[in-house]
Backbone as numpy.savetxt, mean C-alpha at the origin, in Angstrom:
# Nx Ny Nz CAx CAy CAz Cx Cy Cz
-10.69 11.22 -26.02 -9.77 10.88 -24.94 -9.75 11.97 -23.88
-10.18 13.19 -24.30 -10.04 14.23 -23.49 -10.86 14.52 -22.58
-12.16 13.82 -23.09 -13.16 13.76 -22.29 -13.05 12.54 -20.56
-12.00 11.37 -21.02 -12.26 10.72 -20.12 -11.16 11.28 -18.90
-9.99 12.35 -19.30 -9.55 12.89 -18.49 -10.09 14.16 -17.72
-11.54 15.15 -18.40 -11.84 15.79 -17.43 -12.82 15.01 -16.64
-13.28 13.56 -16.91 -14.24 12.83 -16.22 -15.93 13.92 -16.08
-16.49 14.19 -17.51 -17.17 15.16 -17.58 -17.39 16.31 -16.27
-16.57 16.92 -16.04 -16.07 17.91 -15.11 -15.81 17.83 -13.89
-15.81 16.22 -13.63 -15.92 15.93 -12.40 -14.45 15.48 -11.42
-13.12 15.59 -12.75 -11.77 15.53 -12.65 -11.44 16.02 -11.22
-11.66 17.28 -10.90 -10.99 17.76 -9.52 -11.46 16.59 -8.36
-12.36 16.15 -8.33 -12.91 15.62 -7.47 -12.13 13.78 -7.67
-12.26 12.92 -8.63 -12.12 12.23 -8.73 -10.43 11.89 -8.76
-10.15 12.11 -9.47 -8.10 12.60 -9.72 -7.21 11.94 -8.13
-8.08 13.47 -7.18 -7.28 12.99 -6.15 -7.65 11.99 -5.47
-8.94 11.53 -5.61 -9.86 10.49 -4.64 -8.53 9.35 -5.06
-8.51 8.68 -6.28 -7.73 7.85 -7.47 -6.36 7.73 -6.62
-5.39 9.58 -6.23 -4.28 8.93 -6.06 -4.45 8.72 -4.47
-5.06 9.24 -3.86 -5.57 8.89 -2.33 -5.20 7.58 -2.07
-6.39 6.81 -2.72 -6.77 5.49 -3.01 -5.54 4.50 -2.95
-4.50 5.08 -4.07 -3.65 4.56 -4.67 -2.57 4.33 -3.18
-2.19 5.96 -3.28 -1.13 5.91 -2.00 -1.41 5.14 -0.59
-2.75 4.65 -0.37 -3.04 4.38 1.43 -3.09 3.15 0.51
-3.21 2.66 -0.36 -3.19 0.70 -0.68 -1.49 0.22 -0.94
-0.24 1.55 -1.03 0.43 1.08 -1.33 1.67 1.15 0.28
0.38 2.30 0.74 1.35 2.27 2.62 0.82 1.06 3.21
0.06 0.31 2.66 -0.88 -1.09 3.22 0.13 -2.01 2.94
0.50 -1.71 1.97 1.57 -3.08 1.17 2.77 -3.23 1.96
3.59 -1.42 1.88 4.52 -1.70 2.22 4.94 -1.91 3.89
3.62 -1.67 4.77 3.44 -2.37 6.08 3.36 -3.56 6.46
2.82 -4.03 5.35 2.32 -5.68 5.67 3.58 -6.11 5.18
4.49 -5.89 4.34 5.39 -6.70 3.91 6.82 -6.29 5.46
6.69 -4.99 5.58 8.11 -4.91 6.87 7.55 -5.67 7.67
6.38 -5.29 8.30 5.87 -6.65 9.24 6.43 -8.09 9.17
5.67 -8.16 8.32 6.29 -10.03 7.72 8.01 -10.04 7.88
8.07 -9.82 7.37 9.77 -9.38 6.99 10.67 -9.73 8.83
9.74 -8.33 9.48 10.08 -8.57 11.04 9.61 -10.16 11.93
8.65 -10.53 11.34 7.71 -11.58 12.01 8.63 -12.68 11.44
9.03 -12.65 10.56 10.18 -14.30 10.26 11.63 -14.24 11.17
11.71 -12.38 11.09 13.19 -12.08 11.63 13.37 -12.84 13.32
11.83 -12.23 13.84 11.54 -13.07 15.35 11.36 -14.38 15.15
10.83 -15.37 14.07 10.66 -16.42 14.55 12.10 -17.01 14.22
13.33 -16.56 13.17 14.36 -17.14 13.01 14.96 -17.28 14.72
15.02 -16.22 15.27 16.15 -15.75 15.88 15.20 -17.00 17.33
14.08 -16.95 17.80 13.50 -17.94 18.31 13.79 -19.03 18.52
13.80 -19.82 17.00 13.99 -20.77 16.40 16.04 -21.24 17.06
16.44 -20.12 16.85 17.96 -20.15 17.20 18.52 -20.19 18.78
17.04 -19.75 19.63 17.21 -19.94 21.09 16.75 -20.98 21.61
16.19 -21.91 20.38 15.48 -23.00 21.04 16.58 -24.21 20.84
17.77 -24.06 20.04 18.21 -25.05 19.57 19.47 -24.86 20.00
């Protein structure tokens, strides 16, 4: 098991690539979702000037 955590020595390198990876897919998420979030908020309020 110990082996697959130094990634045969290649840990320093890979580790941070991993949480890199991790963190810019989860600032992706949580953009696309305020977006959306805003994009219904405009079409409600739209929706409420049209009627």
């Amino acid at each position: 098991m110990s082996e697959f955590w130094t990634m045969g020595g290649y840990a320093a390198f890979i580790w941070p690539a991993w949480g890199l990876s991790v963190l810019a897919l989860s600032g992706l998420v949580i953009f696309a979702l305020a977006e959306r979030r805003a994009a219904v908020e405009r079409l409600r309020r739209l929706e409420e000037d049209e009627a």
